[in-house]
mmCIF file of the C-alpha atoms, coordinates in Angstrom:
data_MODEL
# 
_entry.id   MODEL 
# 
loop_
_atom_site.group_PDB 
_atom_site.id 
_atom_site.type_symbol 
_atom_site.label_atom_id 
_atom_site.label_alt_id 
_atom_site.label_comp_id 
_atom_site.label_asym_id 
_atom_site.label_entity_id 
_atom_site.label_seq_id 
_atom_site.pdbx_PDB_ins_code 
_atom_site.Cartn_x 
_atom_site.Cartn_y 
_atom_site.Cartn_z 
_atom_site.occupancy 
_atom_site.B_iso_or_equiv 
_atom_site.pdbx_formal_charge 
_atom_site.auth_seq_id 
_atom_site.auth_comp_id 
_atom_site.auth_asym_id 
_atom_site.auth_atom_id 
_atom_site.pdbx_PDB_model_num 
ATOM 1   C CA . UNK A 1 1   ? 0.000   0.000   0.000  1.00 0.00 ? 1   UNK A CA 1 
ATOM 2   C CA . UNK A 1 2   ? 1.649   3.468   -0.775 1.00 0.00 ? 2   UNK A CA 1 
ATOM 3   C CA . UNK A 1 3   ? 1.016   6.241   1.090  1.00 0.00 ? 3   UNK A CA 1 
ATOM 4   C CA . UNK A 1 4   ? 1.743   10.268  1.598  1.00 0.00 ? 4   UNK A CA 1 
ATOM 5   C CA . UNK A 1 5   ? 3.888   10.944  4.475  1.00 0.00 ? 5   UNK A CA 1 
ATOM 6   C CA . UNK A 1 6   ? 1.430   13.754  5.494  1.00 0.00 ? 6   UNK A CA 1 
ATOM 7   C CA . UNK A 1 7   ? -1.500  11.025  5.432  1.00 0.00 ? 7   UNK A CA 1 
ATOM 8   C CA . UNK A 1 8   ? 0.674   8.846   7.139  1.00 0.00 ? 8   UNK A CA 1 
ATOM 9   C CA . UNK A 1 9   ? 1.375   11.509  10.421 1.00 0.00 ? 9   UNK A CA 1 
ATOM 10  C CA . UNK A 1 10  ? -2.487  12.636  10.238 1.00 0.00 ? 10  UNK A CA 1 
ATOM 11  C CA . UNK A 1 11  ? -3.327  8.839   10.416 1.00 0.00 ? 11  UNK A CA 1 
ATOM 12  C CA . UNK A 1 12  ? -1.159  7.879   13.523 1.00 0.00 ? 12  UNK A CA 1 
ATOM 13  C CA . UNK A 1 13  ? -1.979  11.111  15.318 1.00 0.00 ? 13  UNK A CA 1 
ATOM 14  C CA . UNK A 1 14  ? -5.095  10.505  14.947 1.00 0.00 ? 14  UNK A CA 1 
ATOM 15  C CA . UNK A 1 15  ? -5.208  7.237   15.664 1.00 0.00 ? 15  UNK A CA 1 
ATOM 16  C CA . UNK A 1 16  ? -7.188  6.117   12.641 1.00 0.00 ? 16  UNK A CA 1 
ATOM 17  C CA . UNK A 1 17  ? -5.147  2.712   12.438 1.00 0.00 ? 17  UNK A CA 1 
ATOM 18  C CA . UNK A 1 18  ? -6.427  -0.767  12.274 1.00 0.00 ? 18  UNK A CA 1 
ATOM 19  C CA . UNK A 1 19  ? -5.239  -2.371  16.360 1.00 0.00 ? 19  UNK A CA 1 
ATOM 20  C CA . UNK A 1 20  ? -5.997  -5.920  18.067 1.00 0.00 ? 20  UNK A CA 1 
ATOM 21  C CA . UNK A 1 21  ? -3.930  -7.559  20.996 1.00 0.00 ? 21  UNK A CA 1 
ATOM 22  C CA . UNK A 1 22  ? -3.556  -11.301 22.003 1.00 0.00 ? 22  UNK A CA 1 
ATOM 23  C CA . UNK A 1 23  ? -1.409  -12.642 24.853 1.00 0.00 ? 23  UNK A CA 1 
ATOM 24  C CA . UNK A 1 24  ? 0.195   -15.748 24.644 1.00 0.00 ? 24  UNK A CA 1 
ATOM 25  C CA . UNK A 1 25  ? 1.561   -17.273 27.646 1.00 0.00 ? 25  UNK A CA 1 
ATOM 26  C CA . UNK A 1 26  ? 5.680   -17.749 27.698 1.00 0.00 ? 26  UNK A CA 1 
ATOM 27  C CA . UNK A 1 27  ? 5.346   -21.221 28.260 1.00 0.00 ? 27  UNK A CA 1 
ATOM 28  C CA . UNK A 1 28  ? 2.767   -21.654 25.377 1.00 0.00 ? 28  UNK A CA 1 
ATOM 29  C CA . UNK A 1 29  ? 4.558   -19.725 23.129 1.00 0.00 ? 29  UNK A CA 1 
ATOM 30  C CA . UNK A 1 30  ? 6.048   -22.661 20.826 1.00 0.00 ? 30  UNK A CA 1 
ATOM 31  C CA . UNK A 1 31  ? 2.316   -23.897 20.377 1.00 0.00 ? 31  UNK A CA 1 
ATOM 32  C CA . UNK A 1 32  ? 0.306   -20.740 19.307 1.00 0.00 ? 32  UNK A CA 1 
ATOM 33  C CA . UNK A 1 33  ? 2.826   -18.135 18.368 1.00 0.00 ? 33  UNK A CA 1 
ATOM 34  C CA . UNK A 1 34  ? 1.557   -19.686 14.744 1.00 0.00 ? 34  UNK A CA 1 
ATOM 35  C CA . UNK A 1 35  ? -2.014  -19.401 15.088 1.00 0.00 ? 35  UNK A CA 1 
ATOM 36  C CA . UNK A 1 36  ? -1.380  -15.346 16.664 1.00 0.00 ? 36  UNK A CA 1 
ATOM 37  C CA . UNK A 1 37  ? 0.256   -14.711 13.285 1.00 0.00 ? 37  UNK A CA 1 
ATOM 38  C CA . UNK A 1 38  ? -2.168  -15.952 11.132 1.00 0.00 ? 38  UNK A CA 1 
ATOM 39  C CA . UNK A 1 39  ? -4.829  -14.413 12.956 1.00 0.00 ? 39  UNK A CA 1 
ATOM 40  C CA . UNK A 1 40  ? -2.443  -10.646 12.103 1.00 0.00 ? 40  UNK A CA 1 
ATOM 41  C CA . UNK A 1 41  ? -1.924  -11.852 8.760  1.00 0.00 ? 41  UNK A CA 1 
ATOM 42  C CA . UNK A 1 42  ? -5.667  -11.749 8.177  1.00 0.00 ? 42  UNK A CA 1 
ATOM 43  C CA . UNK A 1 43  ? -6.452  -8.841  10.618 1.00 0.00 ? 43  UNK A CA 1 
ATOM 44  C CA . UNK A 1 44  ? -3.056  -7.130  8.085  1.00 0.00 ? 44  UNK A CA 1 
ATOM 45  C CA . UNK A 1 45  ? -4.453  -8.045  4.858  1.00 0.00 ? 45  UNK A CA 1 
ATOM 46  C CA . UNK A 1 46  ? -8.152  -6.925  6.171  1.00 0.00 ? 46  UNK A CA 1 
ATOM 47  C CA . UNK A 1 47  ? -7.010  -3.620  7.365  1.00 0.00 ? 47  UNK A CA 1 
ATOM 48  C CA . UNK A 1 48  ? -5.293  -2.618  4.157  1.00 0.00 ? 48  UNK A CA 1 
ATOM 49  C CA . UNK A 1 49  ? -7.638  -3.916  1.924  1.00 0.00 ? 49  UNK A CA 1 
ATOM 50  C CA . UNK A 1 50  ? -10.045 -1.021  3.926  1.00 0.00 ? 50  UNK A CA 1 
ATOM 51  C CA . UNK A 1 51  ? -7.071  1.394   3.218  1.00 0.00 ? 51  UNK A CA 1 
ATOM 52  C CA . UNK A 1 52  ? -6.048  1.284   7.009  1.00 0.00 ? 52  UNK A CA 1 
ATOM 53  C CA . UNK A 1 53  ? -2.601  0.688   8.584  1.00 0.00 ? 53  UNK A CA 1 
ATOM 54  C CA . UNK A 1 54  ? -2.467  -1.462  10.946 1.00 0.00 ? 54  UNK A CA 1 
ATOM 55  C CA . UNK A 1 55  ? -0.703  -2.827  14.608 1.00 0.00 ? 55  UNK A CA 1 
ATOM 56  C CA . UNK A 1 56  ? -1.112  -6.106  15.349 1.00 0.00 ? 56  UNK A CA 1 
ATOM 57  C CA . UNK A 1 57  ? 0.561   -6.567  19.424 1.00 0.00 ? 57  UNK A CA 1 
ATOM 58  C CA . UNK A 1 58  ? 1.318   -9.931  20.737 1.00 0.00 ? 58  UNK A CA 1 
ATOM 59  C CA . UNK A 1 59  ? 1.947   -9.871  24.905 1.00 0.00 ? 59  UNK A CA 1 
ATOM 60  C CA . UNK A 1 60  ? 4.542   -12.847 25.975 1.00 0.00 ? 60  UNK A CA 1 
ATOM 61  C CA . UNK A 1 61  ? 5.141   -12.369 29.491 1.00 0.00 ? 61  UNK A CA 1 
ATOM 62  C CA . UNK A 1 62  ? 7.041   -8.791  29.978 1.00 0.00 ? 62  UNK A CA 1 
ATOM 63  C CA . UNK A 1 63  ? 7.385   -8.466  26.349 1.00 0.00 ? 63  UNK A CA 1 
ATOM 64  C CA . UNK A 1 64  ? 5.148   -6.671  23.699 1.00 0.00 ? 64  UNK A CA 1 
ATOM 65  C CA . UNK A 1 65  ? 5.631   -7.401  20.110 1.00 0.00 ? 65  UNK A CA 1 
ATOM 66  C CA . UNK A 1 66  ? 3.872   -5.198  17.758 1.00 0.00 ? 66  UNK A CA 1 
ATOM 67  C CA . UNK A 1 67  ? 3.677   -5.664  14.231 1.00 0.00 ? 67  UNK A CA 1 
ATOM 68  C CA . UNK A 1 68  ? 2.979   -2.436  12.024 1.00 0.00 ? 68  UNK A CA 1 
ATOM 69  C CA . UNK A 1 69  ? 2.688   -1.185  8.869  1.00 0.00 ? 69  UNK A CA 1 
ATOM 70  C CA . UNK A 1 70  ? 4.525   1.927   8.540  1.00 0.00 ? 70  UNK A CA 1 
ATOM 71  C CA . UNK A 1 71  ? 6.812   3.823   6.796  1.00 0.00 ? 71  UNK A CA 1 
ATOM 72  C CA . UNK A 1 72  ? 9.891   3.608   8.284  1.00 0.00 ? 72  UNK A CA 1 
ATOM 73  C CA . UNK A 1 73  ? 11.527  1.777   11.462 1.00 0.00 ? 73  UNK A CA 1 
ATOM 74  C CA . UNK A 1 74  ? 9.937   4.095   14.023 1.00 0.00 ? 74  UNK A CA 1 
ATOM 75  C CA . UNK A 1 75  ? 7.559   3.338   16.503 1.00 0.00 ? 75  UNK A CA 1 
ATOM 76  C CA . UNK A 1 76  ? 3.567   4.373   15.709 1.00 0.00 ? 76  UNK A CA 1 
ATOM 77  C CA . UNK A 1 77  ? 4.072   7.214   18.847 1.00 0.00 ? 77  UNK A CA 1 
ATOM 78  C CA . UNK A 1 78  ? 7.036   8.932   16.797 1.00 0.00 ? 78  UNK A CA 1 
ATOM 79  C CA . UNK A 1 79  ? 4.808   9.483   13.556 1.00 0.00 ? 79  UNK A CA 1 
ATOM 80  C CA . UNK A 1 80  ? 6.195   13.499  13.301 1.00 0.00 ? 80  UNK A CA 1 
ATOM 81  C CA . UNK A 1 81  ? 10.241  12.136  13.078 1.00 0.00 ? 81  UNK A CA 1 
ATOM 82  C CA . UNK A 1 82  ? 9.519   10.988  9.535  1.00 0.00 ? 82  UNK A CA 1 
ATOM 83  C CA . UNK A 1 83  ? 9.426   14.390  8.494  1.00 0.00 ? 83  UNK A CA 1 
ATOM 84  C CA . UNK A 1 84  ? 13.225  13.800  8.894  1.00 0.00 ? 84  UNK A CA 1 
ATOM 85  C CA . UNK A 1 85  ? 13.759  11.557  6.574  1.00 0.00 ? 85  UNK A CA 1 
ATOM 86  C CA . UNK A 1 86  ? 10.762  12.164  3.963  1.00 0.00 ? 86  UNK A CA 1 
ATOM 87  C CA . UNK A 1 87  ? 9.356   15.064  2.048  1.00 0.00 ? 87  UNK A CA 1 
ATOM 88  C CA . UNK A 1 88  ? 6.028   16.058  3.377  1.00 0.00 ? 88  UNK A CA 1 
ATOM 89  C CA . UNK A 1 89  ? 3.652   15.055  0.519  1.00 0.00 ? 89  UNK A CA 1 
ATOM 90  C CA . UNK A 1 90  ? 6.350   11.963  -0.884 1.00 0.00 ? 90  UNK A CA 1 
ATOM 91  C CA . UNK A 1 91  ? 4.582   8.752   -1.507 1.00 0.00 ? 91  UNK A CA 1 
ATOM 92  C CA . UNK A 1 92  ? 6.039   5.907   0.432  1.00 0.00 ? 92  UNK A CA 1 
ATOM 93  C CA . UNK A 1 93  ? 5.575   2.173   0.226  1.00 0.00 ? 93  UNK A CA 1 
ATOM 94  C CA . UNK A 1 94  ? 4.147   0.880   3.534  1.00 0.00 ? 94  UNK A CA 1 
ATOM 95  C CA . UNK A 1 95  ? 6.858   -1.863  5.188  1.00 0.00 ? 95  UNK A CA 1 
ATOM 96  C CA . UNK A 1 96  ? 6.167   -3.975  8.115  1.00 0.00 ? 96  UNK A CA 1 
ATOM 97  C CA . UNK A 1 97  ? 8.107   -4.013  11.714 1.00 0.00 ? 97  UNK A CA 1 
ATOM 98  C CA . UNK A 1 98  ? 8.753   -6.101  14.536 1.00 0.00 ? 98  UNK A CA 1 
ATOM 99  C CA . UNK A 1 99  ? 8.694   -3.665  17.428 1.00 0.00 ? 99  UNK A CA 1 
ATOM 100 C CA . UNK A 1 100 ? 9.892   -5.176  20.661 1.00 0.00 ? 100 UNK A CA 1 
ATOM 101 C CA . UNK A 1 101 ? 9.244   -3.251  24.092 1.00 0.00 ? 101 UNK A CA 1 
ATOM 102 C CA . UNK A 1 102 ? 10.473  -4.831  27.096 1.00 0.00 ? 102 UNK A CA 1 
ATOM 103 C CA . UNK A 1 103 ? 12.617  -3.937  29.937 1.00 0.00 ? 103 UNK A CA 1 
ATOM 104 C CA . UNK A 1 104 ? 15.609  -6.244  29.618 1.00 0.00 ? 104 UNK A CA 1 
ATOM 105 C CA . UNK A 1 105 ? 15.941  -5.640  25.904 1.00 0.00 ? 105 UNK A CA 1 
ATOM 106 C CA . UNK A 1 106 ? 18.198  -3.010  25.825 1.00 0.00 ? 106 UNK A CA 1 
ATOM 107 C CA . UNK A 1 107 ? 18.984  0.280   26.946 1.00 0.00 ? 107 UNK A CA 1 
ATOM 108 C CA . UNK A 1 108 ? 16.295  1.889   25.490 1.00 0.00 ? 108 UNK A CA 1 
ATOM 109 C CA . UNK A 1 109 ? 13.783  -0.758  26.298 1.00 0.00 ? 109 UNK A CA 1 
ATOM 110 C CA . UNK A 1 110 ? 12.797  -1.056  22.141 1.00 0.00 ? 110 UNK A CA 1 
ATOM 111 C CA . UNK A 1 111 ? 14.155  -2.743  19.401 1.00 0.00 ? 111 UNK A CA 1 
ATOM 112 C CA . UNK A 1 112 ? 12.687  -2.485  15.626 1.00 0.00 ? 112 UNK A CA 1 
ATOM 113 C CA . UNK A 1 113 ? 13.532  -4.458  12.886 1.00 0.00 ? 113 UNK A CA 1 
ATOM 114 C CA . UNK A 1 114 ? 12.211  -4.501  9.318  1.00 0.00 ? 114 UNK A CA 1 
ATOM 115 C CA . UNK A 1 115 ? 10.127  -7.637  8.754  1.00 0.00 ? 115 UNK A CA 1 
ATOM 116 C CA . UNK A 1 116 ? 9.186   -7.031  5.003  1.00 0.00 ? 116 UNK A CA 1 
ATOM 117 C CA . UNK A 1 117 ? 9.272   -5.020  2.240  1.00 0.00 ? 117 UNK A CA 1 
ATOM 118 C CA . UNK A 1 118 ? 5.559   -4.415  2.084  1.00 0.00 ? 118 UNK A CA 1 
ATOM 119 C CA . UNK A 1 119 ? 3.065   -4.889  4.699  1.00 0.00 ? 119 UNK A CA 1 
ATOM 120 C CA . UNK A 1 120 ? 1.939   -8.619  3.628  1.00 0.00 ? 120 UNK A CA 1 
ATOM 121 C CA . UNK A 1 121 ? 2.265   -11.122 6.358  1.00 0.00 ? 121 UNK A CA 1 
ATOM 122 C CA . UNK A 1 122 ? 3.230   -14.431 4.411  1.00 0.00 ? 122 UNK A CA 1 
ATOM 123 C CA . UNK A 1 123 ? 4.747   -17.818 5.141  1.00 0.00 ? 123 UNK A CA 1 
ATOM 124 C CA . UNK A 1 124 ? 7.950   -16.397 4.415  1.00 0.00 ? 124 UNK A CA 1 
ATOM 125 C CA . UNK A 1 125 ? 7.148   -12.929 6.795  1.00 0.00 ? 125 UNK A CA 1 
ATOM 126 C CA . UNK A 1 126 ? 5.934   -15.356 9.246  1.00 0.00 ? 126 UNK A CA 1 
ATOM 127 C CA . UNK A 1 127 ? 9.033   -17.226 9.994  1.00 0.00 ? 127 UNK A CA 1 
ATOM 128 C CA . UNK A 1 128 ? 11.209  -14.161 10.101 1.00 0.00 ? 128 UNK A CA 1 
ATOM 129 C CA . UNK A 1 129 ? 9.016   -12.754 13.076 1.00 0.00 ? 129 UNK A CA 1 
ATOM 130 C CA . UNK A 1 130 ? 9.145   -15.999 14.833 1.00 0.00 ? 130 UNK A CA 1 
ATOM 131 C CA . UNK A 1 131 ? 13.026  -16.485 14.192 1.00 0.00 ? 131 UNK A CA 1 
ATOM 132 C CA . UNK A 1 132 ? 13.077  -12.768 15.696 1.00 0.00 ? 132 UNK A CA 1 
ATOM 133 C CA . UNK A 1 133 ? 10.756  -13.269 19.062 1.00 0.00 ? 133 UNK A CA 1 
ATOM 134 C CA . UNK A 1 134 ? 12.818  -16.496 19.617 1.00 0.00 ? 134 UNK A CA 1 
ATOM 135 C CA . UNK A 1 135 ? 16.013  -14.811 19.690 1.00 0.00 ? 135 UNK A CA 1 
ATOM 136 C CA . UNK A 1 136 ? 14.319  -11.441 21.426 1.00 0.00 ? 136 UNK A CA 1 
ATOM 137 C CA . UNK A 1 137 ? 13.095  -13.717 23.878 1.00 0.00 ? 137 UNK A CA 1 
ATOM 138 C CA . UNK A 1 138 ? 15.642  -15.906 24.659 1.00 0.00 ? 138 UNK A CA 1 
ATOM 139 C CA . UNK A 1 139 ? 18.078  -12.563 25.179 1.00 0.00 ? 139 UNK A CA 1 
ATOM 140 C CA . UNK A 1 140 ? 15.243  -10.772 27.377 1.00 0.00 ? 140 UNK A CA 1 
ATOM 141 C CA . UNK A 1 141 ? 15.293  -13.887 29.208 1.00 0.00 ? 141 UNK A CA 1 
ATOM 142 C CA . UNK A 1 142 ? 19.138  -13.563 29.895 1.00 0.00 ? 142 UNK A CA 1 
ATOM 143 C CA . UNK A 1 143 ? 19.255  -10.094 30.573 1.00 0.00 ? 143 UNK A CA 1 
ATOM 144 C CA . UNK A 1 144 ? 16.865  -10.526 32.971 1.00 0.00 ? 144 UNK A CA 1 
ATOM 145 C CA . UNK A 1 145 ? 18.585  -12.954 34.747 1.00 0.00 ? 145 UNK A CA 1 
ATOM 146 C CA . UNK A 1 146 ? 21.580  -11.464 34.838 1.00 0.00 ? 146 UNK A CA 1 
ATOM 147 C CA . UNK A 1 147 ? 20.183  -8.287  36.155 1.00 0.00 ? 147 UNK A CA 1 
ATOM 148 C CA . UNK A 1 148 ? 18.487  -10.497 39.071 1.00 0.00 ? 148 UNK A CA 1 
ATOM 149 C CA . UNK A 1 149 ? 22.312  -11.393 39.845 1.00 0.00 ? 149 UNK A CA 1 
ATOM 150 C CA . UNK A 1 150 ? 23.137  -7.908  40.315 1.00 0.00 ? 150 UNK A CA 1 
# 
């Protein structure tokens, strides 16, 4: 889906974006982290198909994942910074990010990576955002930890 920048700020400001939240527990998380994607990649492919971006969040113990369709590799709350990197009326391909929020991630508590090139959640899409949580996971896990030692 292309979009304007400007459209794009005006539609995260005012929060006229497609949003649904599941929780999965951490110790089901090998068994349904499947099914929560294929429930975004619908609730994706429905949202832009109504011209909406979307944010798809998936709660694993003290960890958010959110899975957007954006512009560029900021978080939804940041919307104005893209003025920095984008002319105002400049029509952009939407992308989709893995947004991770969690305490023992890193200093900044958020990590974003680019999940796709467009904002279509397939098999392929899929298996990159799994590989991702895994490893997000397993080093929130270990941080954690290792602050506990402190």
């Amino acid at each position: 889906m292309k979009i304007s920048v400007t459209d794009f700020i005006e539609l995260i400001e005012e929060e006229k974006y497609a949003t649904k939240a599941v929780a999965i527990k951490e110790s089901e998380f090998g068994q349904k982290i499947d099914g929560a994607l294929e429930e975004a990649a619908v609730f994706g492919e429905d949202s832009l198909d109504s011209g909406k971006l979307f944010e798809f969040q998936i709660n694993v113990a003290n960890t958010t994942f959110l899975i957007q369709s954006g512009i560029i590799n900021l978080p939804f709350q940041d919307a104005k910074k893209v003025t920095h990197f984008f002319e105002d009326g400049q029509e952009v391909e939407t992308k989709l990010y893995l947004t991770t929020k969690s305490e023992f991630i890193n200093k900044s508590k958020l990590r974003i990576e680019k999940v796709a090139d467009d904002s279509e959640i397939d098999d392929s899409v899929k298996k990159t955002i799994v590989d991702f949580m895994d490893v997000q996971l397993k080093e929130i896990s270990d941080n954690e930890k290792e602050s506990k030692e402190k």
